[in-house]
Backbone as ProteinMPNN parsed JSONL, in Angstrom:
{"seq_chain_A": "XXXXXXXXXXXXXXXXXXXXXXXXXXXXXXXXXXXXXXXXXXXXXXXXXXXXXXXXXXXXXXXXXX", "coords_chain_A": {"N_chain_A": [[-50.904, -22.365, 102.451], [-49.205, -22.389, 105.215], [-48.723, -20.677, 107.229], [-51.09, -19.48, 106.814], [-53.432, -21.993, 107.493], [-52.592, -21.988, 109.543], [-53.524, -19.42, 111.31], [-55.857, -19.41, 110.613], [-56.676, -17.778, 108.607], [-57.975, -16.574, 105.148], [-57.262, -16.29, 101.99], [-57.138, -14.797, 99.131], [-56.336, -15.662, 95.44], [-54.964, -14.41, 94.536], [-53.099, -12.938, 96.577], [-52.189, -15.047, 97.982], [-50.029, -15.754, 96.004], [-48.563, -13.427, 95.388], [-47.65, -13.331, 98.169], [-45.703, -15.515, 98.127], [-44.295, -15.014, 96.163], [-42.968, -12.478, 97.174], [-41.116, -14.71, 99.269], [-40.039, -16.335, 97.913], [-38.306, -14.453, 96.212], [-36.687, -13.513, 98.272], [-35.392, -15.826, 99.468], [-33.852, -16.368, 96.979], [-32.415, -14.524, 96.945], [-30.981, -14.087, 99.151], [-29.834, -16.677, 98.602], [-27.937, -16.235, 96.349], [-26.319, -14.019, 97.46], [-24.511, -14.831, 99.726], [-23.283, -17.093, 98.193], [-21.934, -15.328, 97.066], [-20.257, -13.944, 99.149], [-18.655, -16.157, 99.781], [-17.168, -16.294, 97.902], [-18.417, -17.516, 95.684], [-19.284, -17.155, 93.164], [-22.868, -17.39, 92.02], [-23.295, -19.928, 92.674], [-25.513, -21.506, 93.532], [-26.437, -23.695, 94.967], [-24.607, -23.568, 97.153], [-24.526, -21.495, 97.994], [-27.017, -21.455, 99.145], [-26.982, -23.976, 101.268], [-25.232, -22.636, 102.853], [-26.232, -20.331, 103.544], [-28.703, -21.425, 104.873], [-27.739, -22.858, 106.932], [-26.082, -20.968, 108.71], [-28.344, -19.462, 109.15], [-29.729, -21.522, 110.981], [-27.33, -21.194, 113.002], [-27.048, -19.246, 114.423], [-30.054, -19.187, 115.421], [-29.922, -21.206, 117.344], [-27.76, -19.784, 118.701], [-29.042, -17.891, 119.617], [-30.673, -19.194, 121.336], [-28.981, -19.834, 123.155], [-27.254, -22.082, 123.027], [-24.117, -23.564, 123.01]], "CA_chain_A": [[-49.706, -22.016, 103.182], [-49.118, -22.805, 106.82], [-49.644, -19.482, 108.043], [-52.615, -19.047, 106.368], [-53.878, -22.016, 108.107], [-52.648, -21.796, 111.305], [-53.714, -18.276, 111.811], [-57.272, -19.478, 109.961], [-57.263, -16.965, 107.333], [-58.754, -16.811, 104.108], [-56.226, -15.664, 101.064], [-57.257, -15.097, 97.592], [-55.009, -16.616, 94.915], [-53.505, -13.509, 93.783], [-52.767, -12.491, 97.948], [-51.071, -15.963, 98.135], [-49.04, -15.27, 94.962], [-47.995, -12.053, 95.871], [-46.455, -13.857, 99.541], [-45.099, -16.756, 97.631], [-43.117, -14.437, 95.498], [-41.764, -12.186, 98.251], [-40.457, -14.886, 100.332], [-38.826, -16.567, 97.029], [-37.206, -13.835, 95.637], [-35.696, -13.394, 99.797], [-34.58, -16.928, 99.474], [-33.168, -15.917, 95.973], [-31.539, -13.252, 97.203], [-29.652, -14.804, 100.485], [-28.739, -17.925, 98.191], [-27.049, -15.215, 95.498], [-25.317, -13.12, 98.125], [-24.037, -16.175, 100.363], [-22.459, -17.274, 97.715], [-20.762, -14.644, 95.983], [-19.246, -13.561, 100.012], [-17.973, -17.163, 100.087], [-16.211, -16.36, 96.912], [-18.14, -18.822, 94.274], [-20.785, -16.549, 92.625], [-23.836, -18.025, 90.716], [-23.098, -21.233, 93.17], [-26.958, -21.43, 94.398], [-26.393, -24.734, 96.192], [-23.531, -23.486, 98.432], [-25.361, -20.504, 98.919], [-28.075, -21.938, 100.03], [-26.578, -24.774, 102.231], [-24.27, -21.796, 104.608], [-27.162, -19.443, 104.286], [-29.389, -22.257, 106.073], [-26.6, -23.441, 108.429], [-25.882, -20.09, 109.314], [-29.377, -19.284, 110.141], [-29.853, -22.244, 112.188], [-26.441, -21.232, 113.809], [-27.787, -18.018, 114.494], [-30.908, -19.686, 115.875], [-29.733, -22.031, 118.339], [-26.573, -19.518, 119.235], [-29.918, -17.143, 120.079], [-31.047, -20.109, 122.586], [-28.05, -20.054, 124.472], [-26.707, -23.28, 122.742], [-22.579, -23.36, 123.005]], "C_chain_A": [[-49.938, -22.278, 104.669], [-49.561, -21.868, 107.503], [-51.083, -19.706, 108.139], [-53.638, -20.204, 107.464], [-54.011, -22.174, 109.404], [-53.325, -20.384, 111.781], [-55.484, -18.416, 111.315], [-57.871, -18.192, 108.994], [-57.307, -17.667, 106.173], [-57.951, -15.883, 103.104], [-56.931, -15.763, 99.648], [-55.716, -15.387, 96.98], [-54.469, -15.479, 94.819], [-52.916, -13.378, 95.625], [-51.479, -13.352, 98.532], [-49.992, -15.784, 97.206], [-48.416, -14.322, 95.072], [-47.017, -12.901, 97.653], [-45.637, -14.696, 98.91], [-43.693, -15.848, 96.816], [-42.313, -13.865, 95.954], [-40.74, -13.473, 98.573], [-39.626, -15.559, 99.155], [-38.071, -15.786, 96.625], [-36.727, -13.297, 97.257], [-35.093, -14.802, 99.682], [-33.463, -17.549, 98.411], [-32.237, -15.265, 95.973], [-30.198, -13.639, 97.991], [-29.121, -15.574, 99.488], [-27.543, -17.216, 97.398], [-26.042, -14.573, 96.019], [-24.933, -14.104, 99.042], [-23.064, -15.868, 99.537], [-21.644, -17.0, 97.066], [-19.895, -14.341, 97.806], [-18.916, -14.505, 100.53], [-17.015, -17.319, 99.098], [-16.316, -18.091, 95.615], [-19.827, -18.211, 93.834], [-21.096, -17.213, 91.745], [-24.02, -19.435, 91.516], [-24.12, -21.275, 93.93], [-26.947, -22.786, 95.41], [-25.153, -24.542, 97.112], [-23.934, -22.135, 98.729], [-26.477, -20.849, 99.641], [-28.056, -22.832, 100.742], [-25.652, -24.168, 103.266], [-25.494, -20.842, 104.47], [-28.125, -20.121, 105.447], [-28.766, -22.488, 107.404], [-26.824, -22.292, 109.029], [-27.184, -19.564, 109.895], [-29.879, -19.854, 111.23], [-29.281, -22.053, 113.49], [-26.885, -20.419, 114.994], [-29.2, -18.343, 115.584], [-30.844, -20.143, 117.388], [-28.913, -21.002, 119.457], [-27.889, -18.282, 120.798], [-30.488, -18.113, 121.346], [-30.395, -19.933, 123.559], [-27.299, -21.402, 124.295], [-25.546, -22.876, 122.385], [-22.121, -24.286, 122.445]], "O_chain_A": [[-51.088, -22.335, 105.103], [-50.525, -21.94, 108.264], [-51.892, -19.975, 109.027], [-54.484, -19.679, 108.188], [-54.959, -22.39, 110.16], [-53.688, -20.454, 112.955], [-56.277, -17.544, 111.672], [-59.016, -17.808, 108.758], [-56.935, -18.822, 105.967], [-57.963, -14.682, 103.374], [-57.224, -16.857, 99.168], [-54.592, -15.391, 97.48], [-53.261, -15.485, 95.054], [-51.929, -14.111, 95.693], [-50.448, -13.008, 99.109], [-48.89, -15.645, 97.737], [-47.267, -14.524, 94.679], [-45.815, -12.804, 97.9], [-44.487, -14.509, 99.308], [-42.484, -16.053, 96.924], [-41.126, -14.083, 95.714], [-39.58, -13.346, 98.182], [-38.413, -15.409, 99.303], [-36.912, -16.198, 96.556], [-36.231, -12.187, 97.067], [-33.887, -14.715, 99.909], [-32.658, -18.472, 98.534], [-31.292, -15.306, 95.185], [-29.0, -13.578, 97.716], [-27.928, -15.361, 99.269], [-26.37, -17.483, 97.66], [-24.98, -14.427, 95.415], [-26.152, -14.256, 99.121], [-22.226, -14.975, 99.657], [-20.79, -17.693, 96.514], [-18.691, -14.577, 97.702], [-18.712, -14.386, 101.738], [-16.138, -18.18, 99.166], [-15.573, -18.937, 95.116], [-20.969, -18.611, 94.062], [-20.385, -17.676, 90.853], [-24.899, -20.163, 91.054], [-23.885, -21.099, 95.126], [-27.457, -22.761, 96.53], [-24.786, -25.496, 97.797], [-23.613, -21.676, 99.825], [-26.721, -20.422, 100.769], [-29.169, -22.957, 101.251], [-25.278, -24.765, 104.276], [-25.838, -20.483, 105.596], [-28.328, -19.647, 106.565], [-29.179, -22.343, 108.555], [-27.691, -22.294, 109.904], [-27.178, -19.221, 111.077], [-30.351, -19.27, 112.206], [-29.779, -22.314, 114.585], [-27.044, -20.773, 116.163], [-29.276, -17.622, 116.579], [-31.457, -19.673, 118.346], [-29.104, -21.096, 120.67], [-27.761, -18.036, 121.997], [-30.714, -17.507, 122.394], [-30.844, -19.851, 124.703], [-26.735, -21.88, 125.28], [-25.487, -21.96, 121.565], [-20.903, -24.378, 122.298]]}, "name": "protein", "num_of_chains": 1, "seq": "XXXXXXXXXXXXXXXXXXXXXXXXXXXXXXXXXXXXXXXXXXXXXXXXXXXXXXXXXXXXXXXXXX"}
């Protein structure tokens, strides 16, 4: 994982497995709820193409980009 070696730690497999699964079932989660409060539940690729946007939006809007 990137962290792991940018920060130069040392992960056993289960330690990595255990992060890997958090951050999927969070990227599981947003895509699921996206897309049911866009009104097209179960629709994992349009949840997960405005949850991204919107984080980016979110991102940039945090820069100061208008």
């Amino acid at each position: 994982m990137m962290q792991q070696n940018a920060s130069r730690d040392s992960w056993s497999f289960e330690q990595a497995e255990t992060r890997l699964a958090v951050i999927m079932k969070g990227i599981h989660d947003a895509c699921y709820q996206t897309a049911e409060e866009y009104g097209a539940p179960g629709d994992y690729v349009l949840g997960a193409n405005i949850a991204g946007f919107a984080r980016v939006a979110e991102a940039m809007r945090m820069l100061g980009v208008t």
